[in-house]
C-alpha positions in Angstrom: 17.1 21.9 2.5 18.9 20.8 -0.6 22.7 21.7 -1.1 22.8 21.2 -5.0 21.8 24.1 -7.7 20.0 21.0 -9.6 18.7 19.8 -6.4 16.9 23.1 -6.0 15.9 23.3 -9.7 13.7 20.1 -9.2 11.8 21.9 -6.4 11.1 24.9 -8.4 10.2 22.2 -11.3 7.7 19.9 -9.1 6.3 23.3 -7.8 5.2 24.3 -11.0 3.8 20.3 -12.2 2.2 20.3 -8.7 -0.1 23.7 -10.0 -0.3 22.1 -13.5 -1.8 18.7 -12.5 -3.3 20.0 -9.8 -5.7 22.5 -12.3 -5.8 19.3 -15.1 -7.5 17.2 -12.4 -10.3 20.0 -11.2 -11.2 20.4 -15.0 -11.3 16.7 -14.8 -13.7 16.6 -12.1 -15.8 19.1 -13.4 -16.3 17.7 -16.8 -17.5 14.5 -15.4 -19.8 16.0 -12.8 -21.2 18.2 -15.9 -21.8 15.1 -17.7 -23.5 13.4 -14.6 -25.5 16.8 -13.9 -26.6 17.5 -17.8 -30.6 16.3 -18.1 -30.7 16.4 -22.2 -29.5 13.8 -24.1 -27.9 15.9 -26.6 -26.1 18.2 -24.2 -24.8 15.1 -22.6 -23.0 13.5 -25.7 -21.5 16.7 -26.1 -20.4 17.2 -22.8 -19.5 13.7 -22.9 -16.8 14.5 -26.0 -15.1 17.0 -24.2 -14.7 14.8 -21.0 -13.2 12.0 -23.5 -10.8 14.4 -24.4 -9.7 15.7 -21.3 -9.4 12.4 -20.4 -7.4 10.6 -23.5 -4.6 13.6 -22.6 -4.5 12.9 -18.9 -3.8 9.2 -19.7 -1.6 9.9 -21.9 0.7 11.9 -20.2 0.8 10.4 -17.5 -1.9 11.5 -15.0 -4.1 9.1 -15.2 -3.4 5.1 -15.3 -5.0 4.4 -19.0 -7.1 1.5 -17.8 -8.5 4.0 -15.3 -9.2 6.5 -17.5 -11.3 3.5 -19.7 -13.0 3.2 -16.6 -14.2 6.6 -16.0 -15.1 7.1 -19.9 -16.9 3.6 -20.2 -19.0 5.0 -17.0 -19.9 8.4 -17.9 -20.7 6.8 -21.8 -23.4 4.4 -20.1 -24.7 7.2 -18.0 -25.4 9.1 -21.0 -26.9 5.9 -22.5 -29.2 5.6 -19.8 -30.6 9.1 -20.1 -31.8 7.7 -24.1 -34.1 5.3 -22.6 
């Protein structure tokens, strides 16, 4: 068990981040399998916004490497370019 007051401040802190990213990466996941999922091309570009957003702010604060996130985007972009043709 920790000995020091700010020892046992940064277990309350990573407690709390722990929650936090923990929720960030489930809306993650479900914005990209509602991308995946969606069936209209329309629907999907919209779907495929929010996802670039969620994504862009994980990446940026840290969550998510920001080649990764590229990754991801690039792949749900040409999924919703395949549902055009």
């Amino acid at each position: 068990m920790a000995h020091h007051k700010s020892a046992l401040k940064r277990i309350r802190q990573t407690k709390k981040l722990k929650i936090a990213n923990r929720q960030k990466r489930k809306t993650l996941k479900l914005a990209i399998r509602e991308v995946h999922t969606s069936t209209m091309v329309e629907a999907a570009g919209e779907k495929l916004k929010s996802a670039q957003s969620i994504l862009d702010k994980m990446a940026v604060r840290g969550l998510l490497h920001k080649n990764n996130a590229a990754k991801k985007l690039s792949r749900l972009a040409k999924s919703v370019n395949a549902l055009k043709s």
